[in-house]
mmCIF file as Biopython writes it, N, C-alpha, C and O atoms, coordinates in Angstrom:
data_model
#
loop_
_atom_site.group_PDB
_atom_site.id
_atom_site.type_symbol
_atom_site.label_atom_id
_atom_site.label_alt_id
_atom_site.label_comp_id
_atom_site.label_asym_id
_atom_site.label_entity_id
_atom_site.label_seq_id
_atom_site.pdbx_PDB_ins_code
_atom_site.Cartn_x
_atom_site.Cartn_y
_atom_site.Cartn_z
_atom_site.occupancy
_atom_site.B_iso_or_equiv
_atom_site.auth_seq_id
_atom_site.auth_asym_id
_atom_site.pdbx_PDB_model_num
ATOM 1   N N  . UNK A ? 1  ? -238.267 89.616  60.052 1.0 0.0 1  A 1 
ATOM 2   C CA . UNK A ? 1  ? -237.851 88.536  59.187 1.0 0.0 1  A 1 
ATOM 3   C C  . UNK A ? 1  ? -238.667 87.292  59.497 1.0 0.0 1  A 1 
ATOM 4   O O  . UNK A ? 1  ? -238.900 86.745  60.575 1.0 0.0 1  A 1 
ATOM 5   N N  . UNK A ? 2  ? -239.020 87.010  58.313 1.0 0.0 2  A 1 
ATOM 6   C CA . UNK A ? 2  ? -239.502 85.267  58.848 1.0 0.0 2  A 1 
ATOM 7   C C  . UNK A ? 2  ? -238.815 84.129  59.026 1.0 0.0 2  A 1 
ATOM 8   O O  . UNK A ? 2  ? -237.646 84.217  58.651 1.0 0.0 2  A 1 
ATOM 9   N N  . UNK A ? 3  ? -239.142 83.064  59.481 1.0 0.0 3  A 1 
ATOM 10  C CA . UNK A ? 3  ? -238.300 81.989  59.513 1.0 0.0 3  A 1 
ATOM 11  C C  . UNK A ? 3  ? -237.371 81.410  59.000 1.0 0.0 3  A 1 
ATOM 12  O O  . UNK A ? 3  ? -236.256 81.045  59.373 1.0 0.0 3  A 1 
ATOM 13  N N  . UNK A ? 4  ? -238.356 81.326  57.448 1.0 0.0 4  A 1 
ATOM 14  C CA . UNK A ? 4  ? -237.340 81.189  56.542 1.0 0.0 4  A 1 
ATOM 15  C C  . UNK A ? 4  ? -236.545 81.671  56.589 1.0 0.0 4  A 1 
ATOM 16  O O  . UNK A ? 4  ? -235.777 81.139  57.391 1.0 0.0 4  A 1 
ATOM 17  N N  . UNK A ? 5  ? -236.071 82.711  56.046 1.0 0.0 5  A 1 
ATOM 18  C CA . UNK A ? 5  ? -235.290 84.157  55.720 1.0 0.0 5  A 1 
ATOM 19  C C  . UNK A ? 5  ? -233.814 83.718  57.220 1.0 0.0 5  A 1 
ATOM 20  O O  . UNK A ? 5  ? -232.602 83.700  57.005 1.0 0.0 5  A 1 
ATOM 21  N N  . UNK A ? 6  ? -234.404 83.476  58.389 1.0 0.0 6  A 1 
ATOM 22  C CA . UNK A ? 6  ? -233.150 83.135  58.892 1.0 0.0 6  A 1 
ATOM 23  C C  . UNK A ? 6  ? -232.653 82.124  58.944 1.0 0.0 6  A 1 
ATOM 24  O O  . UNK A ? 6  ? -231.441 82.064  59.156 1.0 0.0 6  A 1 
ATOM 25  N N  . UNK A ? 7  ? -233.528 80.815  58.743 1.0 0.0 7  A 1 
ATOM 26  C CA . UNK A ? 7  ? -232.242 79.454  58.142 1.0 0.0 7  A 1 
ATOM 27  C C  . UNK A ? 7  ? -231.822 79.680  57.073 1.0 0.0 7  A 1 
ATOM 28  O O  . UNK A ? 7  ? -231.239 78.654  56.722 1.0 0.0 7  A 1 
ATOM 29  N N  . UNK A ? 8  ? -231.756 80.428  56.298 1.0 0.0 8  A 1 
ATOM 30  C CA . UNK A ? 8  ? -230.978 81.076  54.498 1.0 0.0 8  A 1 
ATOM 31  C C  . UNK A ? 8  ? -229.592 81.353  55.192 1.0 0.0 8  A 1 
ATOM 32  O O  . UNK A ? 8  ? -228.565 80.934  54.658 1.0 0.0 8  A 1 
ATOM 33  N N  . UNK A ? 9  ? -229.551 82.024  56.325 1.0 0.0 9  A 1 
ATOM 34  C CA . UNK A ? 9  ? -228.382 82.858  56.910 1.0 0.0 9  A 1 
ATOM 35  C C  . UNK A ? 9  ? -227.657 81.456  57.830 1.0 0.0 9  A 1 
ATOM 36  O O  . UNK A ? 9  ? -228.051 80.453  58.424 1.0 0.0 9  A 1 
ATOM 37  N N  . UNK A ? 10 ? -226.190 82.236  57.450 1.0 0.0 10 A 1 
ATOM 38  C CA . UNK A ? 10 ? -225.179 81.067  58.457 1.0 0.0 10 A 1 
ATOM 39  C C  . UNK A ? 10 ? -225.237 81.606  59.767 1.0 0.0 10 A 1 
ATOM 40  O O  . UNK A ? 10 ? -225.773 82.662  60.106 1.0 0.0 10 A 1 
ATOM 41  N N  . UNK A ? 11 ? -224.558 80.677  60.563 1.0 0.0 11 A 1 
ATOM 42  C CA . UNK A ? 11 ? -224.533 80.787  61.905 1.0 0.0 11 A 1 
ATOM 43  C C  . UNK A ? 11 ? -224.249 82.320  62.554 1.0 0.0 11 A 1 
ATOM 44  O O  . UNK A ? 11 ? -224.718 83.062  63.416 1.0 0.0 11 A 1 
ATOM 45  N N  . UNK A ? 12 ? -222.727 82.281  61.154 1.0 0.0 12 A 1 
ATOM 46  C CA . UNK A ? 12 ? -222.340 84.013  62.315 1.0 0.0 12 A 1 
ATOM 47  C C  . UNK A ? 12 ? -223.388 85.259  61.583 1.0 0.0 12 A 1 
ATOM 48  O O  . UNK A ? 12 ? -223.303 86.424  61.969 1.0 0.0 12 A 1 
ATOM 49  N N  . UNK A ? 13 ? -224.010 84.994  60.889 1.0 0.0 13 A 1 
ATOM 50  C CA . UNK A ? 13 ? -224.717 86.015  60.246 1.0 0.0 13 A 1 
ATOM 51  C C  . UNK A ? 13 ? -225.899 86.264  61.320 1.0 0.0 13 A 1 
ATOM 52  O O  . UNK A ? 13 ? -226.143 87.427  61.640 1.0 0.0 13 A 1 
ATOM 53  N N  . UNK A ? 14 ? -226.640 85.199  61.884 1.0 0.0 14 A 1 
ATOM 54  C CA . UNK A ? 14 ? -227.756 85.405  62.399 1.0 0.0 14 A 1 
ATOM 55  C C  . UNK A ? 14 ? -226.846 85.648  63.860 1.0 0.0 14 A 1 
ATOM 56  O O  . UNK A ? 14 ? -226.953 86.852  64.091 1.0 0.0 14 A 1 
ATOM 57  N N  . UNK A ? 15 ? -226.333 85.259  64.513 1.0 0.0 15 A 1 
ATOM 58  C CA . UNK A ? 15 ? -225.404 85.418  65.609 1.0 0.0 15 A 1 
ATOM 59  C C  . UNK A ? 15 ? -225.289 87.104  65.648 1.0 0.0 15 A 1 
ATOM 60  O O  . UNK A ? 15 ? -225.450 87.554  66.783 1.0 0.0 15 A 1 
ATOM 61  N N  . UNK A ? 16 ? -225.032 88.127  64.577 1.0 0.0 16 A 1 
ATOM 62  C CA . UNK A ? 16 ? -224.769 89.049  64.680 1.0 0.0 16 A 1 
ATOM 63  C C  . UNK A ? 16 ? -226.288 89.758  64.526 1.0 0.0 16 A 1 
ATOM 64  O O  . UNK A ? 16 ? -226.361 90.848  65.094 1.0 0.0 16 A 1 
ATOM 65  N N  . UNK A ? 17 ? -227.159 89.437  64.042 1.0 0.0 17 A 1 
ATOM 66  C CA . UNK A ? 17 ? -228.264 89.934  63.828 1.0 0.0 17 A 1 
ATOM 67  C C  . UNK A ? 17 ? -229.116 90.214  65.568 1.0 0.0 17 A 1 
ATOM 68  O O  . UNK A ? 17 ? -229.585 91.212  66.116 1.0 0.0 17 A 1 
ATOM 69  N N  . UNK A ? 18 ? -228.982 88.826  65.947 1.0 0.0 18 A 1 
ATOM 70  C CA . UNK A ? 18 ? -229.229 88.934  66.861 1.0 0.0 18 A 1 
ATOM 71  C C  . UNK A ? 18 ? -228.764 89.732  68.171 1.0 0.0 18 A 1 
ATOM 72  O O  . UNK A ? 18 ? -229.370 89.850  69.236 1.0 0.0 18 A 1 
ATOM 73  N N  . UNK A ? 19 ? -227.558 90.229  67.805 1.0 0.0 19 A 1 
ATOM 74  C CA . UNK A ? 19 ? -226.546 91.110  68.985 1.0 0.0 19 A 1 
ATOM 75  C C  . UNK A ? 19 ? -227.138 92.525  68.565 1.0 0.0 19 A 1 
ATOM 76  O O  . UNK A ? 19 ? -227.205 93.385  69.443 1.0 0.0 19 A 1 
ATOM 77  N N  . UNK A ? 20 ? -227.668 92.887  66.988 1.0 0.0 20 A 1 
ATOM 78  C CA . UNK A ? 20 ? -228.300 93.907  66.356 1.0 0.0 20 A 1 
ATOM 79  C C  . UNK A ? 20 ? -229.804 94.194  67.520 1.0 0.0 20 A 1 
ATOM 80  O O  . UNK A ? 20 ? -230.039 95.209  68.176 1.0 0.0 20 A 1 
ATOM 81  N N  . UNK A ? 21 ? -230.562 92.994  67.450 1.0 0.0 21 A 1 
ATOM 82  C CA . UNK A ? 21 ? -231.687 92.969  67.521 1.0 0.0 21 A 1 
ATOM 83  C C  . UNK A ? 21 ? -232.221 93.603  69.213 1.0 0.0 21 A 1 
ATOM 84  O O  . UNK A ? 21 ? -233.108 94.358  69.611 1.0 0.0 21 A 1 
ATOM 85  N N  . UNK A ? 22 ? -231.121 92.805  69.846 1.0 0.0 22 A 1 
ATOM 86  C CA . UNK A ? 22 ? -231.096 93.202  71.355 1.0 0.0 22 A 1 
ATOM 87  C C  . UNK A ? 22 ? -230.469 94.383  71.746 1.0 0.0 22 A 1 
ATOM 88  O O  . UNK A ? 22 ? -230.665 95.005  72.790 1.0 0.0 22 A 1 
ATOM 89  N N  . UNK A ? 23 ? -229.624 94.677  70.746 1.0 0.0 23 A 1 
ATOM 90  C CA . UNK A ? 23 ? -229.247 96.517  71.001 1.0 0.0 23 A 1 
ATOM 91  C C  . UNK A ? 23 ? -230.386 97.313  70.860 1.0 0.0 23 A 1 
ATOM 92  O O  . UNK A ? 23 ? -230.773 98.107  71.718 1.0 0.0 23 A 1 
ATOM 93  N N  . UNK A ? 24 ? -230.973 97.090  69.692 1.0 0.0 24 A 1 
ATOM 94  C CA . UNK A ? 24 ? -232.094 98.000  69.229 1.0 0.0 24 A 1 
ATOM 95  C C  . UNK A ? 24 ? -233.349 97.520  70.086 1.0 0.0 24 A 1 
ATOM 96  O O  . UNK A ? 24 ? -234.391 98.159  69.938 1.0 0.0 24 A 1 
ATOM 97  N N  . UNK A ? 25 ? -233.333 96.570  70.866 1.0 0.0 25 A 1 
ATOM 98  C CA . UNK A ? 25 ? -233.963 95.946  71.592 1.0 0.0 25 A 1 
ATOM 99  C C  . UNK A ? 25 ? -233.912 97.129  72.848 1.0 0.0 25 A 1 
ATOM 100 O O  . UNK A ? 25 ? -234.880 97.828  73.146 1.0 0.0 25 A 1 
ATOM 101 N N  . UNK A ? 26 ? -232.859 97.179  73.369 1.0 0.0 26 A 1 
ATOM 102 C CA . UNK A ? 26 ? -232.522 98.250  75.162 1.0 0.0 26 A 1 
ATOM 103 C C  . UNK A ? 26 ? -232.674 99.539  74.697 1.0 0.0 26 A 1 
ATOM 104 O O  . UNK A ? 26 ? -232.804 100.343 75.621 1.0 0.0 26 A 1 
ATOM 105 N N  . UNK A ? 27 ? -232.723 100.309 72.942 1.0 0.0 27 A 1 
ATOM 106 C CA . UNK A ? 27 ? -232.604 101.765 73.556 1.0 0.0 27 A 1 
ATOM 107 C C  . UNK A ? 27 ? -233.999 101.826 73.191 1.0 0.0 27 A 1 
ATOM 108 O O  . UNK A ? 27 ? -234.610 102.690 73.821 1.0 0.0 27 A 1 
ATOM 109 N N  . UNK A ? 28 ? -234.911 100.951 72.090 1.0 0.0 28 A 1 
ATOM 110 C CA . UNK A ? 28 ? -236.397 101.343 72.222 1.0 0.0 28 A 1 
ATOM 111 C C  . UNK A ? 28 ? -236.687 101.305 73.879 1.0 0.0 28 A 1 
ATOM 112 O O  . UNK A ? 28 ? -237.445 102.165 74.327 1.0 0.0 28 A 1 
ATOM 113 N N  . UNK A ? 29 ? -236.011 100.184 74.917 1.0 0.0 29 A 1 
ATOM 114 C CA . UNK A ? 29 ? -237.220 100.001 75.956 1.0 0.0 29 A 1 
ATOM 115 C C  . UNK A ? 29 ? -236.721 101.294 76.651 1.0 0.0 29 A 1 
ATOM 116 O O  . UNK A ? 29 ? -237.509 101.845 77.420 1.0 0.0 29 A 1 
ATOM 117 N N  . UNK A ? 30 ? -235.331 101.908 76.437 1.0 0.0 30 A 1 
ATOM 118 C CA . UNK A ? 30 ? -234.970 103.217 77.184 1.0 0.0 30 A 1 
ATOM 119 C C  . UNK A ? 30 ? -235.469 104.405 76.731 1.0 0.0 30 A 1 
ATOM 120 O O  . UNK A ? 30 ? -235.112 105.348 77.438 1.0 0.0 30 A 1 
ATOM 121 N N  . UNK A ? 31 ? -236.266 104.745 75.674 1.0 0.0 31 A 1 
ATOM 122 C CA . UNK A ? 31 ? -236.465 105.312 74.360 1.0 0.0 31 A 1 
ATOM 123 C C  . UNK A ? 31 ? -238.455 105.333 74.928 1.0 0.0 31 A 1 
ATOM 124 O O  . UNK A ? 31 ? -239.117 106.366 74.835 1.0 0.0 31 A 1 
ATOM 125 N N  . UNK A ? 32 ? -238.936 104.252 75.364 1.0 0.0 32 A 1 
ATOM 126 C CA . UNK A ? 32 ? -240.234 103.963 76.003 1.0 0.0 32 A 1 
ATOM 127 C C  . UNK A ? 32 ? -239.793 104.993 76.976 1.0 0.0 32 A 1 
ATOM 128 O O  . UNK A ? 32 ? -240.135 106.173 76.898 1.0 0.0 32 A 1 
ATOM 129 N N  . UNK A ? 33 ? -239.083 104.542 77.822 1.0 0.0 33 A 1 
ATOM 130 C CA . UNK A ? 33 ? -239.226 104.625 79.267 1.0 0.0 33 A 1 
ATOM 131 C C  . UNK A ? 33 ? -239.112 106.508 79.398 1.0 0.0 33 A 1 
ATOM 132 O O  . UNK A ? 33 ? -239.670 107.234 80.221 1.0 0.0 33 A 1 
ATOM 133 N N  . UNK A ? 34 ? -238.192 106.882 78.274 1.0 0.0 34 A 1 
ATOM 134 C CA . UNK A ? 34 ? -238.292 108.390 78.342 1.0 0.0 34 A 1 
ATOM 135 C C  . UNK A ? 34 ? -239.839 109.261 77.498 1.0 0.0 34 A 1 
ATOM 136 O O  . UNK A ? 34 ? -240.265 110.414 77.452 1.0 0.0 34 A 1 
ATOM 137 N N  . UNK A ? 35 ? -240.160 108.243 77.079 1.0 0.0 35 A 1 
ATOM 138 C CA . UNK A ? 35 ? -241.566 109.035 76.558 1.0 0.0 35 A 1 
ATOM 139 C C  . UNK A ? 35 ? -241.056 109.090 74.765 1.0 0.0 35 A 1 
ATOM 140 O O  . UNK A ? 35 ? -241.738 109.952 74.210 1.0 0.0 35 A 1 
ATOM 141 N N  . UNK A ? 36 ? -240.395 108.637 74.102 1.0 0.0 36 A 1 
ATOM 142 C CA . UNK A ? 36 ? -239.439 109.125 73.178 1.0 0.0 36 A 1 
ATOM 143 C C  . UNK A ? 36 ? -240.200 108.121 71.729 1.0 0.0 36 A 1 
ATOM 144 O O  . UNK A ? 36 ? -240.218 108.371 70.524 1.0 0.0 36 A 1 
ATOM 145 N N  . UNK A ? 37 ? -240.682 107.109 72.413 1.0 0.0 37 A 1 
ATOM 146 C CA . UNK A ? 37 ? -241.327 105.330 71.541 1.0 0.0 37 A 1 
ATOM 147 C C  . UNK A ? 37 ? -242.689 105.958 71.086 1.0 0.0 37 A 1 
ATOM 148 O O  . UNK A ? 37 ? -243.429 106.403 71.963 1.0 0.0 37 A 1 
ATOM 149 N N  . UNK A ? 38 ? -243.018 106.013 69.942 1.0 0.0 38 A 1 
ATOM 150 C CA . UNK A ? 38 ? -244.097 106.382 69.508 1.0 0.0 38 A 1 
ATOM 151 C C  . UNK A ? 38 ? -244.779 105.129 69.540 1.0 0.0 38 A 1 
ATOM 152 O O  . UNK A ? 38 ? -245.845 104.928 70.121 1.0 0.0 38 A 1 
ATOM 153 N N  . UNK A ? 39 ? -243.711 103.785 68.491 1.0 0.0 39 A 1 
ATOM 154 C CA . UNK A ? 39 ? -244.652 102.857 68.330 1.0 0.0 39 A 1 
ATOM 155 C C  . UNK A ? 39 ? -244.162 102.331 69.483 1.0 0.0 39 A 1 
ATOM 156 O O  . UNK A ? 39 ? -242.993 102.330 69.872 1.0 0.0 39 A 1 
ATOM 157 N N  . UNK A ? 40 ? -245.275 101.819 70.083 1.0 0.0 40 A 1 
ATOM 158 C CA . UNK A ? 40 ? -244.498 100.825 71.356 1.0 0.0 40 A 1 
ATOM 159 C C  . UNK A ? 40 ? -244.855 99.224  71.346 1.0 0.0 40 A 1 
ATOM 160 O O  . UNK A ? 40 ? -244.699 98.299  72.144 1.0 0.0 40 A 1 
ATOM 161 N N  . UNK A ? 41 ? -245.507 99.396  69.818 1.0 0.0 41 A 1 
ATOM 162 C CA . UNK A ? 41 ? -245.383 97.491  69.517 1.0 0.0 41 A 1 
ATOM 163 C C  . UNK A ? 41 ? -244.492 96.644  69.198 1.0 0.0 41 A 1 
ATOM 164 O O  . UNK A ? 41 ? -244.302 95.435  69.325 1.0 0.0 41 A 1 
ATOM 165 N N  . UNK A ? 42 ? -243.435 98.487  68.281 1.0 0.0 42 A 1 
ATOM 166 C CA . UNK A ? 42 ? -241.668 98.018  68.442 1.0 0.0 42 A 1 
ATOM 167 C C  . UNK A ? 42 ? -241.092 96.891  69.346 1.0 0.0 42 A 1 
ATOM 168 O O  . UNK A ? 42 ? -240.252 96.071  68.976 1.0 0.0 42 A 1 
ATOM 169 N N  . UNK A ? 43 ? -241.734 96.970  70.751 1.0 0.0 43 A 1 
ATOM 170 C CA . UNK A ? 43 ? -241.151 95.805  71.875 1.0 0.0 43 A 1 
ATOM 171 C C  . UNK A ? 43 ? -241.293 94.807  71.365 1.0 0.0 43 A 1 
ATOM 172 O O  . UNK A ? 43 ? -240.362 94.182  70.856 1.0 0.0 43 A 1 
ATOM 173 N N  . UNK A ? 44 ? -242.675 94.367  71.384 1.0 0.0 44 A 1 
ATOM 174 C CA . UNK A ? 44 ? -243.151 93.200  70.781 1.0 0.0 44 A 1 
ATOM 175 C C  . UNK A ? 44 ? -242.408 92.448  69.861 1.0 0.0 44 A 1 
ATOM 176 O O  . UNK A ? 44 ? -241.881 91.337  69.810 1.0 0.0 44 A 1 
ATOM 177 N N  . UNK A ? 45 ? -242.585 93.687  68.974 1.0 0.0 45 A 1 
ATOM 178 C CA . UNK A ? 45 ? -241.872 92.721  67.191 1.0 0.0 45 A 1 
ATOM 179 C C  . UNK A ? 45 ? -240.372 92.481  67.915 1.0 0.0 45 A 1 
ATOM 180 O O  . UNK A ? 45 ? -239.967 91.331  67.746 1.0 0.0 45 A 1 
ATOM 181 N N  . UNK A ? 46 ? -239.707 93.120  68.485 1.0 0.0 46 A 1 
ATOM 182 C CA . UNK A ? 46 ? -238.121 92.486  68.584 1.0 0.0 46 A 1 
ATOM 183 C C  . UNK A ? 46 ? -238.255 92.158  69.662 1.0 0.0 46 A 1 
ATOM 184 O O  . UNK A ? 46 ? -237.558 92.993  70.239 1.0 0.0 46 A 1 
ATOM 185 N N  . UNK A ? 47 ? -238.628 91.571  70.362 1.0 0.0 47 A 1 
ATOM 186 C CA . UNK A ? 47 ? -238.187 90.346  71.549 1.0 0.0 47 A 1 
ATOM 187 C C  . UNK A ? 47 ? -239.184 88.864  70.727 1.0 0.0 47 A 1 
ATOM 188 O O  . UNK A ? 47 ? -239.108 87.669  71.013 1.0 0.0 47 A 1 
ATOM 189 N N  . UNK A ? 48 ? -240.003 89.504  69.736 1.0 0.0 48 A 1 
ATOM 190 C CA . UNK A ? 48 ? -240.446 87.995  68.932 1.0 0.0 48 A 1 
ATOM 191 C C  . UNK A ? 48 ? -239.094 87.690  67.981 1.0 0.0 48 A 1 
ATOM 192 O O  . UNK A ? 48 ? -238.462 86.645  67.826 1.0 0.0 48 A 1 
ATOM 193 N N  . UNK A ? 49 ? -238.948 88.754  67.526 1.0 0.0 49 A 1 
ATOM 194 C CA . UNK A ? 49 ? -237.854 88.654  66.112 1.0 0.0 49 A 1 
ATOM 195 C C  . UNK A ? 49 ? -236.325 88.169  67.292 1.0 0.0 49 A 1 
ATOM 196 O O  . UNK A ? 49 ? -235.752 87.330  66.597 1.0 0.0 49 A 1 
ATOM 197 N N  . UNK A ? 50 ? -235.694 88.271  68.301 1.0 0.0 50 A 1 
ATOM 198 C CA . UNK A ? 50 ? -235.146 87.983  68.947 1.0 0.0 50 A 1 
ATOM 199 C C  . UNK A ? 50 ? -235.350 86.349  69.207 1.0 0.0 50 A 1 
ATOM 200 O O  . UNK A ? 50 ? -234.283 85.750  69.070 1.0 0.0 50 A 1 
ATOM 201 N N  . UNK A ? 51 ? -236.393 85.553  69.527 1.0 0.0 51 A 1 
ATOM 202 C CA . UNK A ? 51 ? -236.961 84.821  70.247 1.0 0.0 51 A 1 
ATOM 203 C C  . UNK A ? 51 ? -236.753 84.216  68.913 1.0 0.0 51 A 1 
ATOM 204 O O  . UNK A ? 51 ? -235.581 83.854  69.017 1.0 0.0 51 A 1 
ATOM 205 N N  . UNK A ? 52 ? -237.221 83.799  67.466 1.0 0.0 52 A 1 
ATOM 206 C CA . UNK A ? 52 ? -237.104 83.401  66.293 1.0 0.0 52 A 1 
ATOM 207 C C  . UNK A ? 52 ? -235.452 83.442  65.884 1.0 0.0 52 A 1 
ATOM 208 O O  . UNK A ? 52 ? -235.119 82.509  65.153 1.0 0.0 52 A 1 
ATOM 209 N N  . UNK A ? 53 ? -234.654 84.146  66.159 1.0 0.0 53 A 1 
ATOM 210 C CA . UNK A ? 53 ? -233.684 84.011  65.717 1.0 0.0 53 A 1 
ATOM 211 C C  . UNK A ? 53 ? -233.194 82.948  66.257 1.0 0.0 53 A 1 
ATOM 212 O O  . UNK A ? 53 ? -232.847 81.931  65.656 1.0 0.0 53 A 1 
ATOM 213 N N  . UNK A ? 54 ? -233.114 83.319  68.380 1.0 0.0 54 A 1 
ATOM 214 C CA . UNK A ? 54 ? -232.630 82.405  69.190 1.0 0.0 54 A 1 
ATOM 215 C C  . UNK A ? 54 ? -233.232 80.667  68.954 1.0 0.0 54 A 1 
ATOM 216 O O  . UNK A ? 54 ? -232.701 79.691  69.486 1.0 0.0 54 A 1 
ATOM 217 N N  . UNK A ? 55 ? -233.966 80.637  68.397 1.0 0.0 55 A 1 
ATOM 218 C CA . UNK A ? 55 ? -234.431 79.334  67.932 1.0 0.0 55 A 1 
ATOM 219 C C  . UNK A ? 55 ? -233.720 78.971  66.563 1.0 0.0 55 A 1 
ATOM 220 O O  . UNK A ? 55 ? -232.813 78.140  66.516 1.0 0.0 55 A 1 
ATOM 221 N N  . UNK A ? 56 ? -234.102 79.522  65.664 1.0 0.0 56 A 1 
ATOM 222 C CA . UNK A ? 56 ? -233.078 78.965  64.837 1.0 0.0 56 A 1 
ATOM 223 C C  . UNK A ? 56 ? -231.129 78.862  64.730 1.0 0.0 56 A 1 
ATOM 224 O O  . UNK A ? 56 ? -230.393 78.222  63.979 1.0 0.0 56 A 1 
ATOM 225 N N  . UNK A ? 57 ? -230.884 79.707  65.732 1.0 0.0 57 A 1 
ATOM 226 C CA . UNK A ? 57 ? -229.449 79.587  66.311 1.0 0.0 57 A 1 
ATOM 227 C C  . UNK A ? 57 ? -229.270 77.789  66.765 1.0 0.0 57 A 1 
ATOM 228 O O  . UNK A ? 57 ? -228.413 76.944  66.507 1.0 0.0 57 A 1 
ATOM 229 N N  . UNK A ? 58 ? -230.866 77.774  67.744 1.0 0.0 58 A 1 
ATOM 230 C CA . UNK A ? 58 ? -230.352 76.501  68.346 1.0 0.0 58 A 1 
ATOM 231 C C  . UNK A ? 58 ? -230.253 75.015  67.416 1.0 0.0 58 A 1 
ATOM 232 O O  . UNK A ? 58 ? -229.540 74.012  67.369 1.0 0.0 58 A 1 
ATOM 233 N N  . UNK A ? 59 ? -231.437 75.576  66.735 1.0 0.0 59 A 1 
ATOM 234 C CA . UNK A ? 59 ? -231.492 74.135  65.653 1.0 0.0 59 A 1 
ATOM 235 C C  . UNK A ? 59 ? -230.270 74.313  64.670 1.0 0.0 59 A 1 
ATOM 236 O O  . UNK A ? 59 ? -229.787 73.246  64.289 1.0 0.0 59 A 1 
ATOM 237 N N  . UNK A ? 60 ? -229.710 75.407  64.214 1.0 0.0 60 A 1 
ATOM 238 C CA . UNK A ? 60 ? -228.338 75.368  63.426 1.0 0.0 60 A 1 
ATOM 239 C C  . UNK A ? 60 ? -227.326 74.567  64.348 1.0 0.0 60 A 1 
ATOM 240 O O  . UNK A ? 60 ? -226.697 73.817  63.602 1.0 0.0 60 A 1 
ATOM 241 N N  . UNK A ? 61 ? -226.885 74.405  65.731 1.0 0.0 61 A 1 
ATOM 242 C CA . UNK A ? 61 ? -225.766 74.366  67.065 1.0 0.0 61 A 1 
ATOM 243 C C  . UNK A ? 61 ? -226.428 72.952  66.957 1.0 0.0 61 A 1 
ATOM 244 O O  . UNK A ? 61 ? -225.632 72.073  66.628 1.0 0.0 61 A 1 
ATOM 245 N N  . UNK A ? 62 ? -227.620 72.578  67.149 1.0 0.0 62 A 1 
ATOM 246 C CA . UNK A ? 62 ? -228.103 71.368  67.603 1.0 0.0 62 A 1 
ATOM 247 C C  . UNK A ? 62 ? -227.641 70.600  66.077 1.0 0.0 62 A 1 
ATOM 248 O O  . UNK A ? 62 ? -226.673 69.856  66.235 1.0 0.0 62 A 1 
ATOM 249 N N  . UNK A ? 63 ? -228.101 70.647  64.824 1.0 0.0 63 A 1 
ATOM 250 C CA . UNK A ? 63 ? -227.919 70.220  63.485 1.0 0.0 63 A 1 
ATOM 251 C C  . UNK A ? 63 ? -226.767 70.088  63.201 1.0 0.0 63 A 1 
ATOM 252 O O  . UNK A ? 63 ? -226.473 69.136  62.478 1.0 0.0 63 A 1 
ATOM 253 N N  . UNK A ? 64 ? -225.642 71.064  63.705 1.0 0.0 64 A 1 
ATOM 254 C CA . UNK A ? 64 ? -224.218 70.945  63.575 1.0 0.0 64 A 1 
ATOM 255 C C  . UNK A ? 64 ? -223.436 69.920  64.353 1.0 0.0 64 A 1 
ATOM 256 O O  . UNK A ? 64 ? -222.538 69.259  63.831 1.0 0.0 64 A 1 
ATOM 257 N N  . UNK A ? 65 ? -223.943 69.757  66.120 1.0 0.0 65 A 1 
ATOM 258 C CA . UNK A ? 65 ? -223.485 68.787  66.173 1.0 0.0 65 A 1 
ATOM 259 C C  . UNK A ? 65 ? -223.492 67.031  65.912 1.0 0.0 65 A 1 
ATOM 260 O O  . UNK A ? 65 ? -222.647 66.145  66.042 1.0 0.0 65 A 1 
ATOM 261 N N  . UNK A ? 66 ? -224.736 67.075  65.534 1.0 0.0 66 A 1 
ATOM 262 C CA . UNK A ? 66 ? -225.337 65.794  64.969 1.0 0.0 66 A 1 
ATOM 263 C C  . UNK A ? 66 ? -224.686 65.492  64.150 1.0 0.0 66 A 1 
ATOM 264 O O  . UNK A ? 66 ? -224.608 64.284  63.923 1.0 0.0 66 A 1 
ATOM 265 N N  . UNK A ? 67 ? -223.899 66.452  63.305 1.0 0.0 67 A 1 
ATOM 266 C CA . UNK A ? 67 ? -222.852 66.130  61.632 1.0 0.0 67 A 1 
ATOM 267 C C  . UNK A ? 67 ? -221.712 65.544  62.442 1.0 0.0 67 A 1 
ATOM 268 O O  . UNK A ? 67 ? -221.087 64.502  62.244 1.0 0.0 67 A 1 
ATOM 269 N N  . UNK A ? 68 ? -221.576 66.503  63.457 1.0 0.0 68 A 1 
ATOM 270 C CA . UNK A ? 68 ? -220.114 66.428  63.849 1.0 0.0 68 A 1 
ATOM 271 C C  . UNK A ? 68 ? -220.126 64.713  64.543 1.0 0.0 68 A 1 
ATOM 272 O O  . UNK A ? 68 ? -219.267 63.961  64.082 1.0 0.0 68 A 1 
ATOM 273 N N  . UNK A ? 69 ? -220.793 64.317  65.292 1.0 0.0 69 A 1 
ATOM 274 C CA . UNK A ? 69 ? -221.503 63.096  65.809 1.0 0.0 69 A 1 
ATOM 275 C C  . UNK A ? 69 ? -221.426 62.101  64.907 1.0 0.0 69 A 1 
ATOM 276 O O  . UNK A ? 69 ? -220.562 61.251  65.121 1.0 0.0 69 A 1 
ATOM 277 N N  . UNK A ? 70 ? -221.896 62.021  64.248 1.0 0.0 70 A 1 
ATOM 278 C CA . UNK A ? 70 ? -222.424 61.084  62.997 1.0 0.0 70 A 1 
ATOM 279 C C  . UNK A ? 70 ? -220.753 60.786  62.045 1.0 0.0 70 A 1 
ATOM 280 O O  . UNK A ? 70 ? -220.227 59.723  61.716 1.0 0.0 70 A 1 
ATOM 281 N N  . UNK A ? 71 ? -220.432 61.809  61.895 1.0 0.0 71 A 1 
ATOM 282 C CA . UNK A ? 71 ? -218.831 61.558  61.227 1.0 0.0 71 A 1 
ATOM 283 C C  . UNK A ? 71 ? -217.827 61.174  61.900 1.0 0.0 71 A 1 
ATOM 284 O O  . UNK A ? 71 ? -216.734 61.392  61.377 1.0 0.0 71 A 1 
ATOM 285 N N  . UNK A ? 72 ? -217.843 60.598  63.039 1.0 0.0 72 A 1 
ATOM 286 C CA . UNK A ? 72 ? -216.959 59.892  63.764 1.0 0.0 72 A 1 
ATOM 287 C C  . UNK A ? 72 ? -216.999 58.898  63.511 1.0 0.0 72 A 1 
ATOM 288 O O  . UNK A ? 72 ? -216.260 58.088  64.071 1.0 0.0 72 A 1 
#
C-alpha cells in the first residue's frame, strides 16, 4: 500500500492492518527459516509496509491530540 492509501483509513482500520502485517510478517521469517520462502524480498516489503503504517498511526495519535488540545 502506499501512503496515501493509509491516511484514507481510520485509526482502527490501519491499527488492524498492521497486527495483519506483523503476523504475516513472523510466519514468512519462520517460513524463510524452514526453506519454505521462495520470495524472500517478502521480508523487505512487510517490515517497509509495517514501518509506513507505524508512521502514519503516529501522525493520526499525534494529529488527534492536537484537536483534542486546541478544543480546550
Amino acid at each position: 500500500m502506499k501512503a496515501k492509501e493509509w491516511r484514507d483509513l481510520d485509526l482502527a482500520e490501519v491499527e488492524t492492518k498492521v497486527e495483519q502485517l506483523r503476523s504475516e510478517l513472523f510466519t514468512a521469517r519462520i517460513r524463510k527459516d524452514t526453506g519454505q520462502l521462495e520470495n524472500t524480498a517478502k521480508l523487505r516489503t512487510l517490515r517497509r509496509d509495517i514501518a509506513r503504517a507505524e508512521t502514519i498511526l503516529r501522525e493520526q495519535r499525534v494529529s488527534r491530540s492536537e484537536r483534542q488540545g486546541a478544543g480546550e
